[in-house]
PDB file of N, CA, C and O in Angstrom:
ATOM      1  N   UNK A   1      81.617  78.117  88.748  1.00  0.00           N
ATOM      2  CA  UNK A   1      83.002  78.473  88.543  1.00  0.00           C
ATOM      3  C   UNK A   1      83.611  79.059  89.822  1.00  0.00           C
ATOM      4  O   UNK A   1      84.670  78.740  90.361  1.00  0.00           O
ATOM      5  N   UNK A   2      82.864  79.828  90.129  1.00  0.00           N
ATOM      6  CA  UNK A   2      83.470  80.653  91.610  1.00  0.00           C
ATOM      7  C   UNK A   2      83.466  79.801  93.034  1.00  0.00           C
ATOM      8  O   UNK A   2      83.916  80.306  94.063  1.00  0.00           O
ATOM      9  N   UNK A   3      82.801  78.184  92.987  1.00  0.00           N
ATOM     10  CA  UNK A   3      82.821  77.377  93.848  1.00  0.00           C
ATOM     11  C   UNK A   3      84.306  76.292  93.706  1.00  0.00           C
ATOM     12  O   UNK A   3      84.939  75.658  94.550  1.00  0.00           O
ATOM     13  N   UNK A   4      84.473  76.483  92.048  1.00  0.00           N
ATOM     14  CA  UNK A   4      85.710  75.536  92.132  1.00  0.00           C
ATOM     15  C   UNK A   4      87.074  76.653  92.601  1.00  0.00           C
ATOM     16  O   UNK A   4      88.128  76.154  92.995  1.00  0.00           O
ATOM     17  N   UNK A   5      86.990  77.442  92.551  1.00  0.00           N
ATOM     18  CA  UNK A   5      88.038  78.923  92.358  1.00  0.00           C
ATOM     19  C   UNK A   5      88.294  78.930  94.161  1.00  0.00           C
ATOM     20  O   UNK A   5      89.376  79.188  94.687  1.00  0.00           O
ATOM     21  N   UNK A   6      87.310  78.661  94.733  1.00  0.00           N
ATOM     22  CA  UNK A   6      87.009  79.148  95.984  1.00  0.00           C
ATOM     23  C   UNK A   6      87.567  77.157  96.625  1.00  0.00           C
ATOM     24  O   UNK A   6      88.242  76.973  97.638  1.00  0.00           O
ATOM     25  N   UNK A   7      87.218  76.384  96.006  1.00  0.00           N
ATOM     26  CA  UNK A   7      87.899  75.152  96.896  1.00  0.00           C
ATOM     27  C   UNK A   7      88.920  75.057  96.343  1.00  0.00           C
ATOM     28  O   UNK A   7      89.468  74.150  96.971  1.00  0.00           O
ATOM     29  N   UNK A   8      89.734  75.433  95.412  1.00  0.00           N
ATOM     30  CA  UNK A   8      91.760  75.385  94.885  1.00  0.00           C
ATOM     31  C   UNK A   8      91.617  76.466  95.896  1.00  0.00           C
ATOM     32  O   UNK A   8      92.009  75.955  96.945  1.00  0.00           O
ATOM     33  N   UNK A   9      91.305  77.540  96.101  1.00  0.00           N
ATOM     34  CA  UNK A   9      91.964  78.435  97.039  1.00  0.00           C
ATOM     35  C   UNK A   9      92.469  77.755  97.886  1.00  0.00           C
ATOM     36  O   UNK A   9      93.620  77.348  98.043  1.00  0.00           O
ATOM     37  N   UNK A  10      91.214  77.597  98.652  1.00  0.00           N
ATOM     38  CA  UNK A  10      91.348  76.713 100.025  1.00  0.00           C
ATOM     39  C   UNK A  10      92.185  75.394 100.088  1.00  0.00           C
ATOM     40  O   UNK A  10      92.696  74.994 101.134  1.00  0.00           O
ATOM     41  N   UNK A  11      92.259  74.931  99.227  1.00  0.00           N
ATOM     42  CA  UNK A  11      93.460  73.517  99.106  1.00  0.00           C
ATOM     43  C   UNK A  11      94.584  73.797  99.049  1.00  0.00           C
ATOM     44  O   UNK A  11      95.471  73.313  99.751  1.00  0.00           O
ATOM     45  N   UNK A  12      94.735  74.794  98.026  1.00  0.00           N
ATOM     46  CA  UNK A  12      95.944  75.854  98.065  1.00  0.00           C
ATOM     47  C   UNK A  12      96.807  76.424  99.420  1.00  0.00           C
ATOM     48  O   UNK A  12      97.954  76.198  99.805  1.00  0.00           O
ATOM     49  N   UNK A  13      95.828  77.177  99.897  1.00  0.00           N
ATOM     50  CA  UNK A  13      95.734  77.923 101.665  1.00  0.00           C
ATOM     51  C   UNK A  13      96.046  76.431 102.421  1.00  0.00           C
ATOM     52  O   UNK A  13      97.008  76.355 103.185  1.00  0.00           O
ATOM     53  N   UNK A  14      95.419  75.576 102.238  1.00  0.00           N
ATOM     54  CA  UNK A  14      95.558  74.243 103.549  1.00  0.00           C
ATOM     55  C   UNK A  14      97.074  73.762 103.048  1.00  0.00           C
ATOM     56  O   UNK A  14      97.896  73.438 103.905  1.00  0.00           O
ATOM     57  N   UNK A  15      97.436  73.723 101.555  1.00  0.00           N
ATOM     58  CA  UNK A  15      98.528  72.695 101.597  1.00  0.00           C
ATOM     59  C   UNK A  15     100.451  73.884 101.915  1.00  0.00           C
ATOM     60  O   UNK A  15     101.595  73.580 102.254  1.00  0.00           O
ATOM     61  N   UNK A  16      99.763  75.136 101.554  1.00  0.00           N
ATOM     62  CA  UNK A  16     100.838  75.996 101.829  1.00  0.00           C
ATOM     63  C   UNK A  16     101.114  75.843 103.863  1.00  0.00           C
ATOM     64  O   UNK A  16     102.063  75.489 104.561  1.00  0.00           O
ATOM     65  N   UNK A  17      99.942  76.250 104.096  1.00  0.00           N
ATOM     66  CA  UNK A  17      99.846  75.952 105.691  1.00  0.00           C
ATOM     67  C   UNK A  17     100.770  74.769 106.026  1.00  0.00           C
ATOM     68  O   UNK A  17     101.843  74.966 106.596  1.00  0.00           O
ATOM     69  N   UNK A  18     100.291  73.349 105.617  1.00  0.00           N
ATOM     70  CA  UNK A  18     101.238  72.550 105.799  1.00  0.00           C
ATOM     71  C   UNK A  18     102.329  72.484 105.800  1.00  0.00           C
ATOM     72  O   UNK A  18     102.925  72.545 106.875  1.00  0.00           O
ATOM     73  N   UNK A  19     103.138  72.309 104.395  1.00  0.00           N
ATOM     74  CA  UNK A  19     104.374  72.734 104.010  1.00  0.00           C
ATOM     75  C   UNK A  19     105.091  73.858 105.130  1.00  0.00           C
ATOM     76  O   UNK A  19     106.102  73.581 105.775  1.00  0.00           O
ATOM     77  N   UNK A  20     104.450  75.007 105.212  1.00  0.00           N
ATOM     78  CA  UNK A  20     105.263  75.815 106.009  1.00  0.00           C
ATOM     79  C   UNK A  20     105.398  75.635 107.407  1.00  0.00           C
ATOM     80  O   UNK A  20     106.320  76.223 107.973  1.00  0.00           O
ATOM     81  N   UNK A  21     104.364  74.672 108.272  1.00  0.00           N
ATOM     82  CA  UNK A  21     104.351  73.706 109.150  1.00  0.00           C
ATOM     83  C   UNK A  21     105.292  72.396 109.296  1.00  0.00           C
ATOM     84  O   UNK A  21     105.413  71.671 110.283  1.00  0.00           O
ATOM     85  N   UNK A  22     105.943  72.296 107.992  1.00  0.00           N
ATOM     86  CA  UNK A  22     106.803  71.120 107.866  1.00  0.00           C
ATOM     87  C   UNK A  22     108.212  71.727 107.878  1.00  0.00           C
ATOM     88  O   UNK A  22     109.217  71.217 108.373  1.00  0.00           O
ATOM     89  N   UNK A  23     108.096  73.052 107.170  1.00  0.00           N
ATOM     90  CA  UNK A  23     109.517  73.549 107.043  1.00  0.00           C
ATOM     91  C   UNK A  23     109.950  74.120 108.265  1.00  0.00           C
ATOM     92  O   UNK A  23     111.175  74.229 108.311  1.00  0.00           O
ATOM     93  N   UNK A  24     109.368  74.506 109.235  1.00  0.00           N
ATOM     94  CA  UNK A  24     109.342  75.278 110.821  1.00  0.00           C
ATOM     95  C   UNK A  24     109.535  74.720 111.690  1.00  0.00           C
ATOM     96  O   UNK A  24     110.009  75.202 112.719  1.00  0.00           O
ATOM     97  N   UNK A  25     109.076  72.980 111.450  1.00  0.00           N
ATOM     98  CA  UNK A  25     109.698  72.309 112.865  1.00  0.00           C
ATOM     99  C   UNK A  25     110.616  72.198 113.188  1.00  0.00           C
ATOM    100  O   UNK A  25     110.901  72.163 114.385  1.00  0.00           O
ATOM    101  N   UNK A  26     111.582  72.084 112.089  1.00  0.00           N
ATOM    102  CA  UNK A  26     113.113  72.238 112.607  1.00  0.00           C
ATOM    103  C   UNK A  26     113.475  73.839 113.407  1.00  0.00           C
ATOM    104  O   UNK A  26     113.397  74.975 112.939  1.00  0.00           O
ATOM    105  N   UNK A  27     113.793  73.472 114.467  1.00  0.00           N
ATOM    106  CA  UNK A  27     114.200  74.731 115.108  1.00  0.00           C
ATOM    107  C   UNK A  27     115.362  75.743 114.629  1.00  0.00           C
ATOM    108  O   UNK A  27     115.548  76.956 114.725  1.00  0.00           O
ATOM    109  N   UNK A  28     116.162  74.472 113.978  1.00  0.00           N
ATOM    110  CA  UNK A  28     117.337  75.244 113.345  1.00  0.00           C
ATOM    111  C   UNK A  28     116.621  76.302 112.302  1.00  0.00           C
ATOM    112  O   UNK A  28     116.661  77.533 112.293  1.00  0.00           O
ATOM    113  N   UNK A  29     116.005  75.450 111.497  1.00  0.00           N
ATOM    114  CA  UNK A  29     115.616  76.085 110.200  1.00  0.00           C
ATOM    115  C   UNK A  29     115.159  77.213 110.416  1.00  0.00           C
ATOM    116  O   UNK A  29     115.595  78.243 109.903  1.00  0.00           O
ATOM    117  N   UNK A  30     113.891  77.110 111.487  1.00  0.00           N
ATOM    118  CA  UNK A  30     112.671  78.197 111.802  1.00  0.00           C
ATOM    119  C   UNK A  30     113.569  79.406 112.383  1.00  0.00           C
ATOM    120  O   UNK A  30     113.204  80.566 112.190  1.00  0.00           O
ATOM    121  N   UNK A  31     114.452  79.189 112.919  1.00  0.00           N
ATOM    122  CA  UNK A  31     115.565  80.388 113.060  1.00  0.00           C
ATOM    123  C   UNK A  31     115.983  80.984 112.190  1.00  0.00           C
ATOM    124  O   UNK A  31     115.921  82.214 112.173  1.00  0.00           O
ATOM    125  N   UNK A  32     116.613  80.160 111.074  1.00  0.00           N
ATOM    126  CA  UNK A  32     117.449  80.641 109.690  1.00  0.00           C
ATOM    127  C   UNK A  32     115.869  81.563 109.151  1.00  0.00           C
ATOM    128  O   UNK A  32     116.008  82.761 108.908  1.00  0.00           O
ATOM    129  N   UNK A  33     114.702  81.045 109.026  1.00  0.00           N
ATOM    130  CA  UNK A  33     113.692  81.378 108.527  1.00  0.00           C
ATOM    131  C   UNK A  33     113.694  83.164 109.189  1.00  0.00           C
ATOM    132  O   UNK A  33     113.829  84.240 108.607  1.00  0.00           O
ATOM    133  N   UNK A  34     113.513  82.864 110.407  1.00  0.00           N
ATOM    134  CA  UNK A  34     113.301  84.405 111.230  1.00  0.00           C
ATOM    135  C   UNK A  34     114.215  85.230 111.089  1.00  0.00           C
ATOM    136  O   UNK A  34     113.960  86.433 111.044  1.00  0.00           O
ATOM    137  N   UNK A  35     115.611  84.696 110.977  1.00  0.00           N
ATOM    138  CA  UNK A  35     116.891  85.924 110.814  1.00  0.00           C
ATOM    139  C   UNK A  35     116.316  86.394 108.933  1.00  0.00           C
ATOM    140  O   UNK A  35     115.997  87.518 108.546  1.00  0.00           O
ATOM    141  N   UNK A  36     116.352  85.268 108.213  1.00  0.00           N
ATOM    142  CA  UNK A  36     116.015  85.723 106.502  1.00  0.00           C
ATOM    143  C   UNK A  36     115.137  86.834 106.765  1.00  0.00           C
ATOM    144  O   UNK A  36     115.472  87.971 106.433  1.00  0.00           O
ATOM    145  N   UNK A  37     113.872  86.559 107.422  1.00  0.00           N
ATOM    146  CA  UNK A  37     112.474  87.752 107.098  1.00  0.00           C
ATOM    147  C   UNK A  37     112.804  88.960 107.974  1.00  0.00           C
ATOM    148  O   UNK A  37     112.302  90.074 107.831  1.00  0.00           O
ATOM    149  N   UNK A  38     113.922  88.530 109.121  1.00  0.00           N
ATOM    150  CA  UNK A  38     113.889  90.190 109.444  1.00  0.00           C
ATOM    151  C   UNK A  38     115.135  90.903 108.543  1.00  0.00           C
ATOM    152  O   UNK A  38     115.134  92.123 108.377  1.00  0.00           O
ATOM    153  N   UNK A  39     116.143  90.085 108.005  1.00  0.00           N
ATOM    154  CA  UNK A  39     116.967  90.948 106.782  1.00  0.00           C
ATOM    155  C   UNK A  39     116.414  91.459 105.883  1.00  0.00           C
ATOM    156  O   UNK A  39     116.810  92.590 105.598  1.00  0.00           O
ATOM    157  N   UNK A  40     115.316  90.888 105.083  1.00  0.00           N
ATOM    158  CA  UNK A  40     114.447  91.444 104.474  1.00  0.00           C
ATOM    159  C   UNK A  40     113.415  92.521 104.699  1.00  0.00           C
ATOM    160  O   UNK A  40     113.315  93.525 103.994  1.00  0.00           O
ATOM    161  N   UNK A  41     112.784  92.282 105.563  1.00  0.00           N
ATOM    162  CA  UNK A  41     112.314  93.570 106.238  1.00  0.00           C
ATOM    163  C   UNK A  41     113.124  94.895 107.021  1.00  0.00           C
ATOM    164  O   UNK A  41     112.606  95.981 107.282  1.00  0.00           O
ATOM    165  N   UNK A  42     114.402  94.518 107.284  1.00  0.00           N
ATOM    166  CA  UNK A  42     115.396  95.495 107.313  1.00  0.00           C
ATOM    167  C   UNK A  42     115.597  96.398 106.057  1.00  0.00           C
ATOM    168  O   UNK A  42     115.269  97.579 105.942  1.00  0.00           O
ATOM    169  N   UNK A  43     116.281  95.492 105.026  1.00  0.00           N
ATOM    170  CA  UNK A  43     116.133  96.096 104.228  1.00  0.00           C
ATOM    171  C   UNK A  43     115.223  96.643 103.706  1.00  0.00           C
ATOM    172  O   UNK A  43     115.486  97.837 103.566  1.00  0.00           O
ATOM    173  N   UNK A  44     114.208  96.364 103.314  1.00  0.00           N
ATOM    174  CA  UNK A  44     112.960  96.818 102.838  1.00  0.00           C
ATOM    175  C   UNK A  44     112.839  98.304 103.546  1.00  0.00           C
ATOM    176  O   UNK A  44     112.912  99.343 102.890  1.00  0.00           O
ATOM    177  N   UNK A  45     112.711  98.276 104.485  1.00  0.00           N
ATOM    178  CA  UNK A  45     112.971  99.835 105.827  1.00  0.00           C
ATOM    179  C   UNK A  45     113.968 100.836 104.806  1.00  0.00           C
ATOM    180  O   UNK A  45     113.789 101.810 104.074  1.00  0.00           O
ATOM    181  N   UNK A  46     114.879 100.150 105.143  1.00  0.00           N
ATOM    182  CA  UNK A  46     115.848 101.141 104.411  1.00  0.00           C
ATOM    183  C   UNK A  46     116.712 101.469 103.077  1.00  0.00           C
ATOM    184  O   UNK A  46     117.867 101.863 102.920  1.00  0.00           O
ATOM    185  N   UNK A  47     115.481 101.081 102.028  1.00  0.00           N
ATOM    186  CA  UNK A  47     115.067 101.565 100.958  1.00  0.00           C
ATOM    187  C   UNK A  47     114.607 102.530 100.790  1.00  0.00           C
ATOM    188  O   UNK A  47     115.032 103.561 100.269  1.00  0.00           O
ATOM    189  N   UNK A  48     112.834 102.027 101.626  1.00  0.00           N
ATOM    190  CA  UNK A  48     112.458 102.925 101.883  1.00  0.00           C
ATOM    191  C   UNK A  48     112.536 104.488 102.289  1.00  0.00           C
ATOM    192  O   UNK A  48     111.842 105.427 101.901  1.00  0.00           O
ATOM    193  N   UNK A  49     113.448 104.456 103.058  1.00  0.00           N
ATOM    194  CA  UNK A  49     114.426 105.865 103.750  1.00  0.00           C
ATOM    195  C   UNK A  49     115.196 106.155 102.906  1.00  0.00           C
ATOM    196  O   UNK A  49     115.401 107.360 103.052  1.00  0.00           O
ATOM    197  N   UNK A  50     115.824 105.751 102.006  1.00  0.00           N
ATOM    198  CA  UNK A  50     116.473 106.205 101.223  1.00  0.00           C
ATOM    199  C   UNK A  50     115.711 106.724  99.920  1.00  0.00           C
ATOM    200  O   UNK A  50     116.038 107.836  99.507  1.00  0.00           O
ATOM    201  N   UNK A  51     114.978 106.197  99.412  1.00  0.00           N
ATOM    202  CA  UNK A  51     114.145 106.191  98.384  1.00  0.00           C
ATOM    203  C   UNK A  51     113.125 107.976  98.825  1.00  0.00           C
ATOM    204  O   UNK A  51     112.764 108.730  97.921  1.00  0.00           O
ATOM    205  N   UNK A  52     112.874 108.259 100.262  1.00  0.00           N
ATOM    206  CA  UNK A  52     111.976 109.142 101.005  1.00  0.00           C
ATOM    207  C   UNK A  52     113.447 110.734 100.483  1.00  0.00           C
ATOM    208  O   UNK A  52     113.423 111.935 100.212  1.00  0.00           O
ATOM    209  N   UNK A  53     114.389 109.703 100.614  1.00  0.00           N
ATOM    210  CA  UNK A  53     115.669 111.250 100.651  1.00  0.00           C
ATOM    211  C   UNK A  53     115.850 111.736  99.161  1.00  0.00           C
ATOM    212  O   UNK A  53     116.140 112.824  98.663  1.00  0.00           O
ATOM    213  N   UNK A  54     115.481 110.141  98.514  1.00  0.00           N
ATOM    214  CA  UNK A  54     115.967 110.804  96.893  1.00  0.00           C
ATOM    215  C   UNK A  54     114.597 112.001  96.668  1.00  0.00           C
ATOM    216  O   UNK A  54     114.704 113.215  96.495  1.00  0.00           O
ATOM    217  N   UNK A  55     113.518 111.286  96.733  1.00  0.00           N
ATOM    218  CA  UNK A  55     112.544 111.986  96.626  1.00  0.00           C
ATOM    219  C   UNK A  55     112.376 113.712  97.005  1.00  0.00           C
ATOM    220  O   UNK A  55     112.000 114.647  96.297  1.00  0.00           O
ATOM    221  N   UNK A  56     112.719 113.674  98.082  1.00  0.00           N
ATOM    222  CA  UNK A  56     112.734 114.633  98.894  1.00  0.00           C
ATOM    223  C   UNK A  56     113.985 115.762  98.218  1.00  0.00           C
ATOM    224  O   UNK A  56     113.720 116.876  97.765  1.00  0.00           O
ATOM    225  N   UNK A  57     115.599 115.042  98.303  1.00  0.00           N
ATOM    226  CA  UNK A  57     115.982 116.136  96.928  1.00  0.00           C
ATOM    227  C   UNK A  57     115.345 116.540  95.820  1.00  0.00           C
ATOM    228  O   UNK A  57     115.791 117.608  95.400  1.00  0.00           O
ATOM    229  N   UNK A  58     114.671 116.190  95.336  1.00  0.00           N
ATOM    230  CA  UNK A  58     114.106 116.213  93.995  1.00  0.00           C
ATOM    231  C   UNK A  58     112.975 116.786  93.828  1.00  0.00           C
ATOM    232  O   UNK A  58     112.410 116.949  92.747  1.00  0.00           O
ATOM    233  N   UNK A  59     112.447 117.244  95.298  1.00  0.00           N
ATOM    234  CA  UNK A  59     111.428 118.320  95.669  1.00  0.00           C
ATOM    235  C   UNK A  59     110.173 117.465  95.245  1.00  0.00           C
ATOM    236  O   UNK A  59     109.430 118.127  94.521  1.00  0.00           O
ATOM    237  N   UNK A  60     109.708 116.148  95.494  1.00  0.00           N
ATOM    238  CA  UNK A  60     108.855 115.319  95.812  1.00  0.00           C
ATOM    239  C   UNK A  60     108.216 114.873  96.945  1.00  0.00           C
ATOM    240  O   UNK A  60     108.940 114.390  97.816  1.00  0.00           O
ATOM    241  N   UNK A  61     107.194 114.914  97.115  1.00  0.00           N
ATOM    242  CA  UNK A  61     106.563 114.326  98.383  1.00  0.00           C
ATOM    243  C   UNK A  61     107.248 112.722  98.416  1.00  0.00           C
ATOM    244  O   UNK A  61     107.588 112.096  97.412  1.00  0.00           O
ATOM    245  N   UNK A  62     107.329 112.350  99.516  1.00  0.00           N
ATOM    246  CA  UNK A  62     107.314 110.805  99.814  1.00  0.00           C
ATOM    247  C   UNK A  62     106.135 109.791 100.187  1.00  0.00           C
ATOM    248  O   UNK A  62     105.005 110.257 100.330  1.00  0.00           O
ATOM    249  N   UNK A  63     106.264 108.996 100.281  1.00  0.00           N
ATOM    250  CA  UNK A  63     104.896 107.992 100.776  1.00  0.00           C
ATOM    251  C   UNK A  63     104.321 108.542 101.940  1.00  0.00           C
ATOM    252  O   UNK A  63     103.246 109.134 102.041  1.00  0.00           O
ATOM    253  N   UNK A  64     105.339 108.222 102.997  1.00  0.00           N
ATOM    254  CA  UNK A  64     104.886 108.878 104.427  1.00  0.00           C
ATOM    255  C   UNK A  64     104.339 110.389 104.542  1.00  0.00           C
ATOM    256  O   UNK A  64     103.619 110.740 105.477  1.00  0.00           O
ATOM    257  N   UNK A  65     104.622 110.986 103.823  1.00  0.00           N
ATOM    258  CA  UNK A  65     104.060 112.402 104.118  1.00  0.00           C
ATOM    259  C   UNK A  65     102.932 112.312 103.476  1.00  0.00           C
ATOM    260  O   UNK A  65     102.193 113.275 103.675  1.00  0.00           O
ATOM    261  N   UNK A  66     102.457 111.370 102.658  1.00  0.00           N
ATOM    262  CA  UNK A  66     101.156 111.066 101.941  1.00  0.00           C
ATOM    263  C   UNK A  66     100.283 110.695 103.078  1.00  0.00           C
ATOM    264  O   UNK A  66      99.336 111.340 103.529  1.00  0.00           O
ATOM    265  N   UNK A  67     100.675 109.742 103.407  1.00  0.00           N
ATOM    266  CA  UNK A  67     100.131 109.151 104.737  1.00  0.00           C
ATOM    267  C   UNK A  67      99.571 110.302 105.900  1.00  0.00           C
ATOM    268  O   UNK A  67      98.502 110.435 106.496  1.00  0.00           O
ATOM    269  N   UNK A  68     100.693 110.953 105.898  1.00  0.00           N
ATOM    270  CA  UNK A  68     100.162 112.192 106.846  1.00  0.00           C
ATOM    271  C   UNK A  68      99.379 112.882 106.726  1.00  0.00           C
ATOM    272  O   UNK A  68      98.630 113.103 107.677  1.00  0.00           O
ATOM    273  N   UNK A  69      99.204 113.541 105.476  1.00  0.00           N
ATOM    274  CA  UNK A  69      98.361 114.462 104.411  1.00  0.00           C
ATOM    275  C   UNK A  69      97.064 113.893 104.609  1.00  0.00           C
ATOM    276  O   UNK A  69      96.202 114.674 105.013  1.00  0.00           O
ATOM    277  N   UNK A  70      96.716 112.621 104.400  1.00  0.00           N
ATOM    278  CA  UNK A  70      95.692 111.670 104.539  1.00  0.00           C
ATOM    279  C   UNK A  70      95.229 111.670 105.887  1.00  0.00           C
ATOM    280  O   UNK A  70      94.220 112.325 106.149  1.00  0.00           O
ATOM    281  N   UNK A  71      95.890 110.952 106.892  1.00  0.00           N
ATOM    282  CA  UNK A  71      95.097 111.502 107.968  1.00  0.00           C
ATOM    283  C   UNK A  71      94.961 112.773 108.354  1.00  0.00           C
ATOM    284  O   UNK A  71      93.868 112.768 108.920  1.00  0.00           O
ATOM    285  N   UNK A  72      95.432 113.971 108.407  1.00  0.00           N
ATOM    286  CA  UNK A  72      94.750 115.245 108.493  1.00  0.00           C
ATOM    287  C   UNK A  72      93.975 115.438 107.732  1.00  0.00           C
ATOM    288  O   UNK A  72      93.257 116.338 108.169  1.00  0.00           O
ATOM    289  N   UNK A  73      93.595 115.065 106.617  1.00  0.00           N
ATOM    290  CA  UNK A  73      92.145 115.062 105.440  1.00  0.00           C
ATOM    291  C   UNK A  73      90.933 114.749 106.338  1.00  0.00           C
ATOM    292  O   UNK A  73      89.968 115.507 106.428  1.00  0.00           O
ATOM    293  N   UNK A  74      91.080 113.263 107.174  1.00  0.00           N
ATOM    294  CA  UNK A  74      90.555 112.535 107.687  1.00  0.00           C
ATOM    295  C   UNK A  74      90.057 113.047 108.579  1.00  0.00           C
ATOM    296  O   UNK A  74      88.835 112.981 108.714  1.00  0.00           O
ATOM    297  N   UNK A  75      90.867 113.732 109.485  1.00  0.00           N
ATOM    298  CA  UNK A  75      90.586 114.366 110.649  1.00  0.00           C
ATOM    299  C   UNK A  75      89.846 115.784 110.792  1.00  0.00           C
ATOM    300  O   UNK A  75      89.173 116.161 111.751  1.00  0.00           O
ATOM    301  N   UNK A  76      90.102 116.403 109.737  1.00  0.00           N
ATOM    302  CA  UNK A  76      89.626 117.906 108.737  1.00  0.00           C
ATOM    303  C   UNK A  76      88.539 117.602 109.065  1.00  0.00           C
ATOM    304  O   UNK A  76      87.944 117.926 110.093  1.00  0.00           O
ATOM    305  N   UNK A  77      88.084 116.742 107.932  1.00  0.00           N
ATOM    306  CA  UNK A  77      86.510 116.134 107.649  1.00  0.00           C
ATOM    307  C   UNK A  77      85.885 115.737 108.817  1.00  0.00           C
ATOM    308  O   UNK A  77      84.806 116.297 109.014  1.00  0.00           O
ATOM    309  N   UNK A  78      86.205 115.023 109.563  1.00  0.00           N
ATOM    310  CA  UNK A  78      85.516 114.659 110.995  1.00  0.00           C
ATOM    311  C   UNK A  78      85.114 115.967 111.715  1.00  0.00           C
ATOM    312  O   UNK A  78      84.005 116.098 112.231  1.00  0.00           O
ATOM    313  N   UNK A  79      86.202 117.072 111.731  1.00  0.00           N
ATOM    314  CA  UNK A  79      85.404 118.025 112.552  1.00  0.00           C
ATOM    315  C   UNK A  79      84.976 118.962 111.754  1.00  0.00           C
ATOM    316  O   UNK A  79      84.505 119.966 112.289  1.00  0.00           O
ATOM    317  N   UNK A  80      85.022 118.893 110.385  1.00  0.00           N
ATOM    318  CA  UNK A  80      83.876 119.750 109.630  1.00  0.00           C
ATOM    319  C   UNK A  80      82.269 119.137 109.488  1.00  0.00           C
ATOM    320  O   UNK A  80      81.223 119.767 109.330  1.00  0.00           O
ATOM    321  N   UNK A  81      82.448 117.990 109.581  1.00  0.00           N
ATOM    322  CA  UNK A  81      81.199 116.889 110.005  1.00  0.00           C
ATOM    323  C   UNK A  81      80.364 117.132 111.237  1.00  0.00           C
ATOM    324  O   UNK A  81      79.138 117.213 111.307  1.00  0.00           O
ATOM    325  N   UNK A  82      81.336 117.239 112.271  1.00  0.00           N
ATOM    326  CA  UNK A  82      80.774 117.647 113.415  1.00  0.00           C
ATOM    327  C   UNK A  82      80.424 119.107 113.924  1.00  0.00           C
ATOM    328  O   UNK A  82      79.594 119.421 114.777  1.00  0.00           O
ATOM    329  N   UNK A  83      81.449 120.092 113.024  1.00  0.00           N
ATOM    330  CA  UNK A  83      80.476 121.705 112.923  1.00  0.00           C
ATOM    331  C   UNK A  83      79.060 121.325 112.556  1.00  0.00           C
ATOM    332  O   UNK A  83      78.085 121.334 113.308  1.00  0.00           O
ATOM    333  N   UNK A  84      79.115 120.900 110.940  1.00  0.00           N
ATOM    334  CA  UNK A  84      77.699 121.127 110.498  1.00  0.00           C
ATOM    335  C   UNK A  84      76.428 120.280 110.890  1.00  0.00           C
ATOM    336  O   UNK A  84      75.335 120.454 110.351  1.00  0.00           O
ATOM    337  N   UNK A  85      76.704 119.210 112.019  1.00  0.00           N
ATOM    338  CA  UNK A  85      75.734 118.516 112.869  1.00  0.00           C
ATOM    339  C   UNK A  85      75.639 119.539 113.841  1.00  0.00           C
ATOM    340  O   UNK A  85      74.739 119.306 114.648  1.00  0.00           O
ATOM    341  N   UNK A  86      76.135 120.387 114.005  1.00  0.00           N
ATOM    342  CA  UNK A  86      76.252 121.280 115.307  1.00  0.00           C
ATOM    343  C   UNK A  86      75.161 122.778 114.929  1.00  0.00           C
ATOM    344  O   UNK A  86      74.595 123.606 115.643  1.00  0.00           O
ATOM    345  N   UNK A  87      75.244 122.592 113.676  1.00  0.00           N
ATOM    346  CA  UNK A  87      74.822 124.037 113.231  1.00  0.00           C
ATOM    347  C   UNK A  87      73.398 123.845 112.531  1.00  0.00           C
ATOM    348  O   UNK A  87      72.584 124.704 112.189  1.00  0.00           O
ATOM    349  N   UNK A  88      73.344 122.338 112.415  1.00  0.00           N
ATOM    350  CA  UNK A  88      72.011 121.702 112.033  1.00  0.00           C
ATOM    351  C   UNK A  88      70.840 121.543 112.681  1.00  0.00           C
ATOM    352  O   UNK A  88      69.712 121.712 112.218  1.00  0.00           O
ATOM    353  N   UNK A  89      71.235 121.114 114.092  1.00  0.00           N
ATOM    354  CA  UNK A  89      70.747 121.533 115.831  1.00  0.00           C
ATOM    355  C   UNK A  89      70.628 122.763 115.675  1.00  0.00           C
ATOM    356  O   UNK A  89      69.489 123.146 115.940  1.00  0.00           O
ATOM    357  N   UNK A  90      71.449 123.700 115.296  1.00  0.00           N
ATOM    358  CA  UNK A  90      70.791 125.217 116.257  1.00  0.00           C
ATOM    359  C   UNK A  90      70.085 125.437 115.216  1.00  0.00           C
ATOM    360  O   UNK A  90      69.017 125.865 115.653  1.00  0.00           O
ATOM    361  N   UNK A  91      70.034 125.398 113.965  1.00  0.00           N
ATOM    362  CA  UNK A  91      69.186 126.150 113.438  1.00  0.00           C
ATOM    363  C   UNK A  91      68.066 125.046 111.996  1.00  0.00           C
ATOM    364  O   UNK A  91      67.172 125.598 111.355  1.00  0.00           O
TER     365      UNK A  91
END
């Protein structure tokens, strides 16, 4: 089962490849294509920022400060890791 799952993927993956290889040669198009995905990803941005302000009135953390929180966790741990390798040596 997981061999037929695994070759539709891949036929899947090869015939999307194509297609989007067919839709791109036009230069015109592949332009219209690049202005669409960066409006979208514009927007998407600034949702986001807005969505960070509602939050933020509302006395909520936002994503990004999650993000932040997370790597200082990350970084915490690394040099509490490296005290107690340190203290493992001396004693």
């Amino acid at each position: 089962m997981k061999g037929i799952l695994s070759d539709l993927r891949g036929r899947a993956l090869e015939l999307g490849g194509k297609a989007v290889g067919k839709l791109l040669e036009d230069p015109v198009r592949a332009e219209r294509v690049a202005a669409a995905v960066g409006a979208v990803q514009h927007g998407k941005k600034r949702v986001e920022v807005a969505q960070g302000q509602v939050l933020n009135a509302m006395g909520f953390a936002h994503a990004g400060e999650y993000k932040e929180l997370r790597r200082r966790i990350s970084a915490a741990r690394r040099q509490a890791q490296a005290i107690l390798e340190k203290l493992e040596r001396l004693g």
